[in-house]
Structures are given as C-alpha cells and as structure tokens.
C-alpha positions in Angstrom: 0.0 0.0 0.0 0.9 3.7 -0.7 0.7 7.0 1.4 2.4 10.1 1.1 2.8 12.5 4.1 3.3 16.3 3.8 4.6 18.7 6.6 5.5 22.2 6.7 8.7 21.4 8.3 10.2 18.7 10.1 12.6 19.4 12.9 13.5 17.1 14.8 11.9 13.7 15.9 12.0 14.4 19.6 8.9 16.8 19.4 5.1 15.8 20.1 4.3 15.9 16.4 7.0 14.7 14.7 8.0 11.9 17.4 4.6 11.0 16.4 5.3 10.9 12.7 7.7 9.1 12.8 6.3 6.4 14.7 3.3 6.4 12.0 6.2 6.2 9.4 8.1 3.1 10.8 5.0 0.7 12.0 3.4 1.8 8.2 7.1 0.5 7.0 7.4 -2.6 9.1 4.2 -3.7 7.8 4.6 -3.5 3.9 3.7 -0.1 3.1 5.2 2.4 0.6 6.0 5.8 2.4 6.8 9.2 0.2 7.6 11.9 2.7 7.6 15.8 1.9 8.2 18.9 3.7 7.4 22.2 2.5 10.5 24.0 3.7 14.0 21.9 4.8 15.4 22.0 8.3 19.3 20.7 9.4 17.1 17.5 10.4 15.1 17.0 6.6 19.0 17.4 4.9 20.6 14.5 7.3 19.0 11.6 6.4 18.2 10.4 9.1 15.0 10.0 8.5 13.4 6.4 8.2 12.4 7.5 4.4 14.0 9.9 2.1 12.8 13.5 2.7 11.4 15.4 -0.1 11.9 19.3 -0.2 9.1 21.2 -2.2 10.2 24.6 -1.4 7.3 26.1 -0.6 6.9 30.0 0.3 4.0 31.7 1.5 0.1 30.3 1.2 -0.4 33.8 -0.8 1.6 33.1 -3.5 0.7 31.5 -6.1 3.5 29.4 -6.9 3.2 27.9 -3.8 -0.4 26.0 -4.7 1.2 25.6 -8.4 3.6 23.4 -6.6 2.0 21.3 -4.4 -0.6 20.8 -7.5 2.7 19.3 -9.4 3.8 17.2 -6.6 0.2 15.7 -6.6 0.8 15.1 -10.3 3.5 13.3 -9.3 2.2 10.9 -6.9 -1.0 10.0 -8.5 1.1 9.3 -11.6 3.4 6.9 -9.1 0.0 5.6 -8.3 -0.5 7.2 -4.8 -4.2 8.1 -3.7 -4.0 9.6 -0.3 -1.8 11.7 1.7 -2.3 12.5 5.0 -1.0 16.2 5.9 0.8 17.2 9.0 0.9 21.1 10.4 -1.0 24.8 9.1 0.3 26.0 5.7 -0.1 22.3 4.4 -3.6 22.3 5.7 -4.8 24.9 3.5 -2.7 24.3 0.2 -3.1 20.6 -0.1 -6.5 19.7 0.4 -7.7 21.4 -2.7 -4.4 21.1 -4.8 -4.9 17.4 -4.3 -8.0 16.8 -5.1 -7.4 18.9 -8.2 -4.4 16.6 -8.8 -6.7 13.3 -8.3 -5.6 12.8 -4.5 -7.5 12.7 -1.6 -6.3 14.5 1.3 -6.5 13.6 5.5 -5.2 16.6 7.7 -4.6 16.4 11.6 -4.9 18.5 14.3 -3.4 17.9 17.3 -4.0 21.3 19.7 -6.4 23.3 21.0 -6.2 25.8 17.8 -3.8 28.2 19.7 -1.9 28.8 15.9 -5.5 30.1 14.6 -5.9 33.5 13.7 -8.6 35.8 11.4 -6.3 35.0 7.8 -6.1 31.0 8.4 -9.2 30.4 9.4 -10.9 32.0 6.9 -8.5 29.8 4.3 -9.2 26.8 6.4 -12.6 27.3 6.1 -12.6 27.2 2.5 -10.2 24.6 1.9 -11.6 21.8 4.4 -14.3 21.0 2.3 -12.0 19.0 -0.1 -11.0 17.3 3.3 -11.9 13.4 3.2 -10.8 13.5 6.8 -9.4 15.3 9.6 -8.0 12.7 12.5 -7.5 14.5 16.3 -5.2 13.5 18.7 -8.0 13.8 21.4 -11.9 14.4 21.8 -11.3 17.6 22.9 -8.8 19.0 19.8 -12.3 17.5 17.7 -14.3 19.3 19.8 -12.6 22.8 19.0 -12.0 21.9 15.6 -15.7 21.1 14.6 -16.4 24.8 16.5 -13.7 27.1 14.9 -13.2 25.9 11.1 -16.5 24.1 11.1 -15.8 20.3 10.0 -18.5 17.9 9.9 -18.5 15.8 12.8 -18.6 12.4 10.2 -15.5 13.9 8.9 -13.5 13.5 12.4 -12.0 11.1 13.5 -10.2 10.7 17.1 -7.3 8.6 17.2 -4.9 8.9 20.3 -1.1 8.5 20.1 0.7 5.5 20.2 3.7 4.3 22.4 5.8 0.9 22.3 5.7 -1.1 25.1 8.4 -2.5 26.4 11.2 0.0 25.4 12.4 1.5 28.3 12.1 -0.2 31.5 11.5 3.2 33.4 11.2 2.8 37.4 8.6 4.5 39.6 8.8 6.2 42.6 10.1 3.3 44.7 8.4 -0.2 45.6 8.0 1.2 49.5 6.7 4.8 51.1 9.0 7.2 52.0 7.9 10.1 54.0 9.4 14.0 54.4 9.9 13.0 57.8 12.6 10.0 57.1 13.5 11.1 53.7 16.7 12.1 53.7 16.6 13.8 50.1 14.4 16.5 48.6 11.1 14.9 46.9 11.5 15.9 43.3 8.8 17.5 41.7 9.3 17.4 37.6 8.0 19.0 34.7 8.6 18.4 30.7 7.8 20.8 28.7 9.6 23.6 26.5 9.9 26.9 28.1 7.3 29.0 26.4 5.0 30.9 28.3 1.9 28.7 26.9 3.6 26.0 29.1 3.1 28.6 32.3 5.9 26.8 33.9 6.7 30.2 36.3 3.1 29.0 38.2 4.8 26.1 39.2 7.9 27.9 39.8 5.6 29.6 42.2 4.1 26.9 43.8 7.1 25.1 44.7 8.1 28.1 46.4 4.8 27.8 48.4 6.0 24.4 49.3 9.1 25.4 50.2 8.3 27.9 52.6 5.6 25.7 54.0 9.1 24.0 55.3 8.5 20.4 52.6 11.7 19.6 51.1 11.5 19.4 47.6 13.5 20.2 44.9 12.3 21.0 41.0 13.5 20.0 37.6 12.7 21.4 34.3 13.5 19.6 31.4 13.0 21.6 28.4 14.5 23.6 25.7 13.8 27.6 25.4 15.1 30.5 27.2 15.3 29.6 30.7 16.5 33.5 31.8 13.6 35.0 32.7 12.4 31.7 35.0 16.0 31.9 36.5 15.2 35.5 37.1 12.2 34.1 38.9 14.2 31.5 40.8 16.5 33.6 42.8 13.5 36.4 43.3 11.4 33.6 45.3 14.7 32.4 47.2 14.7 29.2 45.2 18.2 29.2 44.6 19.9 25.2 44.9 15.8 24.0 44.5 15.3 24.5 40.8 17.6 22.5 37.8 17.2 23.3 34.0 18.0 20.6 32.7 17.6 21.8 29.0 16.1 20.2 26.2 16.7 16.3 26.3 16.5 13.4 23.7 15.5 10.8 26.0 13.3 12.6 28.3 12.0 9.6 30.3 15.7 9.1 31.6 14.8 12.1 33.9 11.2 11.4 34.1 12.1 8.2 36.3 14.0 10.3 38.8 10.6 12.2 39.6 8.3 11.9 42.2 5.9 13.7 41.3 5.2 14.8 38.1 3.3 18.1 36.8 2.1 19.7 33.6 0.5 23.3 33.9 0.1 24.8 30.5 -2.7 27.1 29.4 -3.6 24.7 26.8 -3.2 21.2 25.8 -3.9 18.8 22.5 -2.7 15.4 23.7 0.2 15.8 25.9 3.2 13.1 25.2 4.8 14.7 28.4 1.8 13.1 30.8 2.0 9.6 28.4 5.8 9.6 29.2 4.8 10.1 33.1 2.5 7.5 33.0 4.8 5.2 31.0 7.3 5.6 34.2 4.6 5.2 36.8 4.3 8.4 38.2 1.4 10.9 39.4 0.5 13.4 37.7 -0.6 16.7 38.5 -2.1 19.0 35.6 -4.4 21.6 34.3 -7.7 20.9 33.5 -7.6 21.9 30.0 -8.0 20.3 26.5 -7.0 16.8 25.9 -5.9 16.5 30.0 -8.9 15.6 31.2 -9.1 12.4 28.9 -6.1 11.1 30.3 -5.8 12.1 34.7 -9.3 11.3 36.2 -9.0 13.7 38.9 -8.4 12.0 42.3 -7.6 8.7 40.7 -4.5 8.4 38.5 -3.3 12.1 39.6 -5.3 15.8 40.0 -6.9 18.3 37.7 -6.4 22.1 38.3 -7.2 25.2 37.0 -5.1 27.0 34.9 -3.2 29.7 36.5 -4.3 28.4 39.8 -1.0 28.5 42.0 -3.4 27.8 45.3 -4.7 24.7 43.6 -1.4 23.2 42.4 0.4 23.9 45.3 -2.2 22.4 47.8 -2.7 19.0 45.3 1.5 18.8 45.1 1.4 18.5 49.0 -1.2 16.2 49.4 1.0 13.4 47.3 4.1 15.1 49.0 2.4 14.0 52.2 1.0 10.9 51.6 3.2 8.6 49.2 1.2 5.7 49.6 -0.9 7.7 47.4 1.8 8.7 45.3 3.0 5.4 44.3 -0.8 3.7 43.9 -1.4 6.6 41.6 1.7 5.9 39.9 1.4 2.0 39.7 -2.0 3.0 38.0 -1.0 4.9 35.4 1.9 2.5 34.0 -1.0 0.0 33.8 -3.4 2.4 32.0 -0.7 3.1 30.1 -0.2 -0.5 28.3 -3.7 -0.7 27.6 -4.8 2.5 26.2 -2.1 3.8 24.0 -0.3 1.3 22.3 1.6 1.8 19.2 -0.5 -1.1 18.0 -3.6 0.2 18.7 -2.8 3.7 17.1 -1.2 2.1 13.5 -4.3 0.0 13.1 -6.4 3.2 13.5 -4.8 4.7 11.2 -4.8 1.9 8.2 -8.3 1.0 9.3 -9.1 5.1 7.9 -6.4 5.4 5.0 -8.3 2.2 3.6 -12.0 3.9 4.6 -10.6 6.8 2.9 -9.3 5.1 -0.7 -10.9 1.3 -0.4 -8.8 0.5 -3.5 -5.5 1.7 -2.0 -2.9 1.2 -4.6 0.0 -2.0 -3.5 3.4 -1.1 -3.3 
C-alpha cells in the first residue's frame, strides 16, 4: 500500500508531532507499506537523512503566492502518476494548500490537528474554512482538539475522526517512585517535583515555579526539575526572586526525556492549553502521578483523584495544595503511579494507534494502490 505524508517542516523527531510521525512512518514501514515523505521548507534535520524514508523538499513559500499552490498541485501530479491516492498532511500552511491542490491533482487529502487551535488567527481560518471542504478527513489526537476543531473551522463531525497516540511497550524499563513509602519526615533527600515541557509561556511553567516556592516555605523539602528547551533567563530571574536558589535544575532540552522522568516523584504539567500531551503519556509510561491543568485533551487522560489531579489553569493555590497532598501521603503517590503505568499499556499502544490509522487510509481510498 501507498501514502504520502506532507509537513511544513520537520525538525527534529523528539517533538510531540514529529516523534509522532515518525512512529506512523516506521509501523506503516514494518508492515509493507510504501512511504513518500515531503516537507514544504527543509530544516538541518530533513538534509541528514536520518529520516526512516528519504525526505522530499518542495520549497514552498508563503500560502499567498501563487507558486506555492502551483507546486503542491505538481507534486500531486507526481504521486497519482506513481500511483498514490491519499496523503495525509501534517501542520497549518499544508492544511490549507493541499487539500484542494490534491484533489485537483486526483488525490485525496486527510489533515490532523493535534492542539487546541492556539496557531489560529482571522487569515487562516478564513482559508481553512474554504479549503476543508476538499478534506476526506481530519484525525485529532483527542476528543477535545475534535471538539474545537468542529467549533472554529466548522468540520463535519462524520468527517472527524479521534485517534490517540501510540507508544511501544516494552522499550524502556522506566522505574517508579520506589516499591516502599518514604515520607518528608525519614527522607533524607528532597522529593523531586518534575515538569517536561519547553519553556514558552503557553507552558506557564513560572506557576509552578511559584508553587514550589509555596511548598518550600511551607518547610517540605522538595526540589524542581525542568527539562525543556527555550530560554530559561527569565524563569531563572524568577528563581533567585522567590529564594529558590539550589531548588530548581534546567536541565535543558533532552532526547530521552523519560531518563529524567524516572528520577521524579511527582510529576506536573500546567500549560494554558493542551492537545494530547506526550509529556503526561511519558509520566504514566514511568509510573508516576500526575498533577495537571484541566484543559483540552488532559482531562481524557488524569481522572482527577484517581491516576493524579486536575487544576485550573493559572491556579498557583490549587497546584500547590494537590503537590502537598501526594508530598504527604506517598502511599498515594506510588498507587497513583502503579495505575498509570497500567493504563498506560492498555490505552495507548503503538498497536492500537497504527491500526487506527490503516483501518481510515483504507475507509478513505478502499482501492489503496499496492506497493
């Protein structure tokens, strides 16, 4: 079988989308299929070939020029002369050129969303708006990223289609907490309290810069680490302002985040806005609680009280307090975490997510050409 993907841009494969890509890209390999893989602009990552499939470069400018749709109308040329029917399209300026070039070139055309729509604005949703009707499908990485997407460009509801990601099992044996409680009484080291997540202000990482600070003063022992690319200046500014000097670590932007994620104790996500987080998928896959915002795709993952705790966004008060109540009580902390490592395996396996996906390509082009 064929399928072509087309990106704006790939990176790197450490990112949520991409890292998801590419895990699309190798199971669709592995069993038989024929991948042709495009971005519209190169990156250092797209020129090394390291990619599982060569990389094709279109060289696409601006979604206001011209040339740009002229393009991506000869690339589908291309591929329904190499006897490719679908391609599924990755990212914004992709989402409004391809659809219609495609289907103009003979294609049909899936795109994916996999956010809360935070990249919208008044110029691409007006284009999205026009160009999702030659949409055969739009798959969401969550019930809530279909929720926002049916609201704001106005999809069909029988054109969405939720399919979570997908992790192996078995690839990293990451440890929890500890088989036995501990207690800040008999502990002898801080409890670490851990985030992932790039240091953007979406992320809102300075309200749990606060709240550790909270927790500190509140005389707890517990020490923070951020791992995360991005400026960390400002939240170091932040640091030595609360007197949390020796209590926070940047740890930077990591390959193998899990490596750190198994040295938590507790582990916390508080952006402003959520798709699918990977960063609570990789706590769970290392059996640890979670404490995050209620917001977006969140809520479809931590049942609040059960495998970790939901808060408001922006809510220092609320985090703080939920962070001490596992502080204090780690038989909690470790149920919760031996909960989620089992929730894990079950609900987001690599296996489950490739057979989604085939299970629509084929929906999408019964007659799906063979490589």
């Amino acid at each position: 079988m064929k399928l072509c993907i087309v990106m704006d841009r790939y990176e790197n494969p450490y990112a949520g989308t991409e890292s998801q890509v590419l895990k699309l890209v190798e199971g669709l390999i592995q069993r038989g299929w024929s991948i042709r893989f495009a971005v519209f602009r190169s990156s250092d990552y797209s020129r090394s070939n390291a990619f599982p499939v060569a990389i094709e470069e279109l060289n696409i400018g601006s979604i206001s020029n011209p040339r740009s749709w002229w393009a991506v109308y000869h690339y589908g040329r291309v591929l329904a002369a190499d006897g490719f029917g679908v391609v599924h399209v990755f990212f914004n300026d992709a989402s409004v050129i391809c659809p219609p070039m495609m289907r103009l070139a003979g294609l049909k055309t899936l795109i994916s969303r996999r956010d809360m729509g935070f990249w919208y604005s008044g110029v691409y949703l007006r284009a999205l708006r026009l160009t999702d009707r030659f949409v055969h499908g739009v798959v969401c990485n969550s019930k809530a990223v279909a929720d926002i997407t049916a609201q704001l460009e106005g999809v069909p509801e029988s054109k969405l289609h939720v399919i979570y990601n997908g992790y192996p099992e078995g690839t990293q044996e990451c440890s929890s907490s500890g088989d036995e409680p501990d207690t800040q009484q008999n502990r002898t080291q801080p409890l670490i309290i851990g985030i992932v997540a790039n240091l953007r202000p979406i992320k809102r990482i300075d309200d749990l810069i606060e709240a550790v600070a909270e927790i500190n003063h509140s005389g707890r022992k517990v020490e923070l680490r951020i791992v995360g690319g991005g400026d960390d200046a400002p939240y170091r500014q932040q640091v030595e302002k609360l007197g949390l000097s020796g209590h926070v670590k940047f740890l930077g932007s990591q390959p193998d985040p899990e490596r750190h994620i198994q040295n938590f104790d507790i582990a916390v996500l508080c952006s402003e806005t959520e798709g699918f987080s990977n960063a609570i998928i990789e706590y769970m896959r290392c059996g640890k609680p979670v404490v995050c915002t209620d917001t977006g795709g969140n809520p479809e993952i931590v049942d609040d009280g059960v495998n970790g705790y939901l808060v408001s966004v922006g809510d220092v008060a609320s985090l703080a307090d939920r962070l001490e109540v596992l502080i204090d009580e780690p038989d909690r902390r470790l149920a919760m975490g031996r909960l989620n490592k089992e929730q894990m395996v079950k609900r987001y396996s690599l296996e489950s997510m490739l057979n989604q996906h085939i299970r629509l390509y084929h929906q999408v082009e019964p007659g799906m050409a063979e490589a």
